[in-house]
N, C-alpha and C positions, 0 to 999 in steps of 0.2 A: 504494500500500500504506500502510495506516494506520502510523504508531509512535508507539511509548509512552516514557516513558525507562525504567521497571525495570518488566518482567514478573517477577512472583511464579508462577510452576508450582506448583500445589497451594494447594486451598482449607483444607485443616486445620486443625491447631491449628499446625505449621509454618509456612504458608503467612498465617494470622492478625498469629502474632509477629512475621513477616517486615515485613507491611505495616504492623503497627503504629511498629515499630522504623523503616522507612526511612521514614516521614509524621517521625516526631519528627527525622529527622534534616533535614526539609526539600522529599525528594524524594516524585514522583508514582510509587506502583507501582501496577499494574493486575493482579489475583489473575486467574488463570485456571484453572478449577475443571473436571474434565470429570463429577463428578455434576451431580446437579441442588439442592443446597443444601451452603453451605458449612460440610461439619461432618466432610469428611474422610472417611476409614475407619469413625469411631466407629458409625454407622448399621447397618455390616452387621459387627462384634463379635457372639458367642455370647451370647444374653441377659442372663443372669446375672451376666457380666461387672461387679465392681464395684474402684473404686478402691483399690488399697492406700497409698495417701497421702489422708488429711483434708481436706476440703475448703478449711481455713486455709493448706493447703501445693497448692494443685493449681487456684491461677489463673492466668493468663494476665496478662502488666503492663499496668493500666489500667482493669481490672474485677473485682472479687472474685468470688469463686465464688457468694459467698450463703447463705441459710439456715445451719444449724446448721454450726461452722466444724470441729466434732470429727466428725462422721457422713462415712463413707466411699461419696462420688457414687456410684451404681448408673450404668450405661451410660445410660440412659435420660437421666438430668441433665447427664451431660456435653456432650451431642447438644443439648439445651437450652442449655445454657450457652453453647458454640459459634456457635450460630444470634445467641443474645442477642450477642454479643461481635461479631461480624460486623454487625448492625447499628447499632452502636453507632461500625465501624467507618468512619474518613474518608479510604475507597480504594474504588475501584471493583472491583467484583468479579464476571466473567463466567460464569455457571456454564452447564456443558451443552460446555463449551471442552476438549475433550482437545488435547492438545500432542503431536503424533505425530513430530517430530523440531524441531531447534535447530541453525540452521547458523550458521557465521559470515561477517559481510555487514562487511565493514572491520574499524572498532573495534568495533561493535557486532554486535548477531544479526538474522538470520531467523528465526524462528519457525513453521512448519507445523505446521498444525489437523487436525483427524479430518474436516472436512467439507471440505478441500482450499483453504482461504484461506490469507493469510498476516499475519502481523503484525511490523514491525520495532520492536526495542527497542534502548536502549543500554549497556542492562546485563541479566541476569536471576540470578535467585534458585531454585534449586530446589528445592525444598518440597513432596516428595509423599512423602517417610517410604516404607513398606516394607510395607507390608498387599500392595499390588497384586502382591507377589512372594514368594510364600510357599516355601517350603526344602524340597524334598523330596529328604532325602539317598538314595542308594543302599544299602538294604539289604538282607541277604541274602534272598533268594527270592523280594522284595518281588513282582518284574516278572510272577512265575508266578504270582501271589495272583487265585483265583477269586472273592472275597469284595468286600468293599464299601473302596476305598481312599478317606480323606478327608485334607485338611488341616483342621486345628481353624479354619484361614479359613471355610472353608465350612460348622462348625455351629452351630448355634444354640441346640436347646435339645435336652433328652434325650426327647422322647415318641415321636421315630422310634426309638428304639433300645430300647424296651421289652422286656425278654425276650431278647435278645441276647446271643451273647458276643462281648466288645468289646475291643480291646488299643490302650491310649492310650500311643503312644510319645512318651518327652520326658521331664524332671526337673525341668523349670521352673514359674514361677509358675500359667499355662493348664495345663499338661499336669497338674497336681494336681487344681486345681479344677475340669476339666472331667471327670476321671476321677473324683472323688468326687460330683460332679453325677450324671454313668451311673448310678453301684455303686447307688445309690436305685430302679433302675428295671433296671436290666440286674446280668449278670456282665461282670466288669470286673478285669483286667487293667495295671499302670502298668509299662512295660517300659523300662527306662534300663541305659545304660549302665556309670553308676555310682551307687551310692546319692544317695538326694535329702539336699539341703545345708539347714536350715532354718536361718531367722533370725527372732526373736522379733519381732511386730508393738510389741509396747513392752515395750524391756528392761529399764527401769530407771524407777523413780518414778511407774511408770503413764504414762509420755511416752510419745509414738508414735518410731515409729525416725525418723521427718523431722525432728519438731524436735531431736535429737540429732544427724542428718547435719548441719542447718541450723548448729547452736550451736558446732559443733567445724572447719566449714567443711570437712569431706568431701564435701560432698553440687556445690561450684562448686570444689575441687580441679583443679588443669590436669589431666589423667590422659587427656589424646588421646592420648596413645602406647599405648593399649591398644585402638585401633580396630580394629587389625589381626588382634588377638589376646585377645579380652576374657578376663577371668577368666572363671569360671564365675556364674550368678545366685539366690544363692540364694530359697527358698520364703519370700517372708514369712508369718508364721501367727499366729493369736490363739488357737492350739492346735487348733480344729478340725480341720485337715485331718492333722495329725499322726496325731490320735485317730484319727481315718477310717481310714487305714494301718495305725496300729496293729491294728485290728477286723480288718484284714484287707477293708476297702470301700473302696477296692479293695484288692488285693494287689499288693506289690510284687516285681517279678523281672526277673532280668537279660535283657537285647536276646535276643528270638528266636536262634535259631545258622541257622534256614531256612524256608522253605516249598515247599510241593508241592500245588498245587493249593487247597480250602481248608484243610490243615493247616498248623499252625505247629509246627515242634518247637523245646523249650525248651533250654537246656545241660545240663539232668540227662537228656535224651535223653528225654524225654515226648514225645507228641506229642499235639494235638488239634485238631478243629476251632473256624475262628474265625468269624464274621460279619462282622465289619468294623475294619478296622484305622486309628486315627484316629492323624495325624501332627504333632504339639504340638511340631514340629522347628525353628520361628521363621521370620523372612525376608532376605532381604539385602533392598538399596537399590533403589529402584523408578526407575532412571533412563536405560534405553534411551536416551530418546528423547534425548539428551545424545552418543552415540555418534560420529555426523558430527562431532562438536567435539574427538573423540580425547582428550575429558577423564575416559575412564573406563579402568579396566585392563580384563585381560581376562576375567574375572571377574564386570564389571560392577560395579567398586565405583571410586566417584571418586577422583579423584588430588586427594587437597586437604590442608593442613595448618588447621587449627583451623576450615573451615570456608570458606579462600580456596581455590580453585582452584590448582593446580599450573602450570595448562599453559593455562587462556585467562584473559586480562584480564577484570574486567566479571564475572565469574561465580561464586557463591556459595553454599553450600548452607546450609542449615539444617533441623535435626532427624533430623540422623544418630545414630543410636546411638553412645556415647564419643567423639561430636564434638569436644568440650576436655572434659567432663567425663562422671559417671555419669549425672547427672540430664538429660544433653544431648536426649535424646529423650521428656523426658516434659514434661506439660505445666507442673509446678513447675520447670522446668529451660531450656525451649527461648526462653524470651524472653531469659535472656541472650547466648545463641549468636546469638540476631536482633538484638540490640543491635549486640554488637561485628562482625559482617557488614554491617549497615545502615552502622555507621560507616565499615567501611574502604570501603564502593562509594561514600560522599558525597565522599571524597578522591578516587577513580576520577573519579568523575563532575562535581571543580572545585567543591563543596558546600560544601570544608573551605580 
């Protein structure tokens, strides 16, 4: 059986910061990717999808983003930029590689592939973020819904929904933006549970809200103690989508109270038919395959504090949501979590 000394799980923008970070600390990781190009989740994002941090705030350490530093990356440039950044990168990187379980082999691991090999490492990093596990809470009637049930994982753009009536549940940054993307082409619906939170995209002096997270040091704040329990997220906006709501495109109303086949009935006791219920509900942790190592609760969320492992030696995660800070799962944000993880595995590993 081949081994490596650090497998990286997840080709991302996680799994990038990972190997960048553990190269500069010395060590050899080996990224293994189960798409077919390293660029993560961002390829199968809803078209539209664009950056709410500037380009100037939303590289990766070691490579700037590029072009205009104030313009907000479209999904399209990130997936670019990702690619670019991977090749630039001084780790090997196996794509086409799913990781379908992680056992422990001594001090170090087994590793088991999707095509039934194996590979040994002496440490691993895991770095597949949360796309692969999208949240679909339990709601009321949801199960008897004759209509079209989606996670906003699975859409992309509004031309299948033309003409439709649509209920986009969720209050968060997607659930706005992909609800006011519909209201242009569909009836549309934004159904939460409690009013949506906005936050000005620049509040002050014409600055973006990053360089002010940046400037006051909110933005790398220790605040992992809210992994468990995050605040709420508010809408960043440059007012559009406000306006949108306001017009009533879409309209905003509180969570269904039920369903009956394809009706939804509302709390003022309306009822109507729906077409397709889209769920902007977010995801937890994408990391099964971790399970054999008993380093997950039961839930499926790691046992780790700042991003070390709880319960196995050697093992590390990066680009958890609220890892040590807010900005832990974005790309302005995750290379310092892959820093100070790369650090503590080079001490594991006799580096230091």
């Amino acid at each position: 059986m081949e081994h490596v000394e650090v497998a990286v799980i997840g080709g991302g923008q996680s799994g990038l910061a990972a190997a960048h970070a553990l190269r500069e600390q010395g060590l050899r990781p080996v990224i293994l990717e189960a798409s077919e190009q390293a660029a993560g989740s961002w390829p199968r994002y809803y078209d539209s999808l664009t950056l709410f941090s500037p380009a100037r705030f939303s590289s990766l350490p070691g490579l700037p983003f590029g072009g205009d530093p104030d313009r907000y990356p479209c999904q399209d440039e990130v997936v670019a930029y990702l690619l670019r950044y991977a090749g630039h990168l001084d780790a090997e990187i196996r794509t086409g590689h799913l990781v379908a379980g992680v056992h422990a082999a001594g001090e170090g691991f087994e590793i088991l592939l999707g095509n039934g090999s194996a590979l040994g490492a002496r440490a691993v990093v895991a770095a597949t973020g949360a796309f692969g596990r999208p949240n679909r809470p339990r709601l009321p009637g949801l199960d008897s819904f004759t209509g079209r049930v989606l996670h906003v994982a699975e859409y992309r753009s509004p031309g299948a929904f033309a003409g439709r009536r649509v209920v986009v549940v969720g209050a968060g940054n997607s659930a706005v933006q992909v609800a006011a993307e519909l209201a242009q082409v569909a009836q549309v619906s934004l159904a939460t549970r409690t009013p949506v939170k906005w936050f000005r995209q620049r509040p002050a002096l014409g600055l973006d809200l990053h360089f002010w997270l940046k400037a006051t040091g909110l933005d790398i704040a220790p605040l992992g103690r809210f992994r468990r329990n995050p605040p709420s997220t508010p809408v960043i906006d440059d007012g559009r989508y406000r306006a949108a709501l306001a017009a009533g495109r879409p309209d905003r109303r509180p969570l269904f109270t039920g369903i009956d086949g394809p009706k939804v009935t509302w709390p003022d006791g309306t009822t109507e038919e729906v077409d397709v219920i889209i769920l902007a509900t977010g995801y937890a942790p994408d990391l099964a395959y971790l399970a054999p190592l008993g380093a997950l609760t039961e839930d499926g969320h790691p046992r780790h504090r700042d991003g070390i492992s709880l319960t196995r030696a050697r093992l590390g995660f990066v680009g958890l949501e609220w890892q040590r800070s807010l900005s832990s799962a974005s790309l302005r944000g995750v290379g310092r979590d892959a820093g100070y993880v790369a650090g503590w595995l080079a001490g594991q590993l006799g580096r230091r």
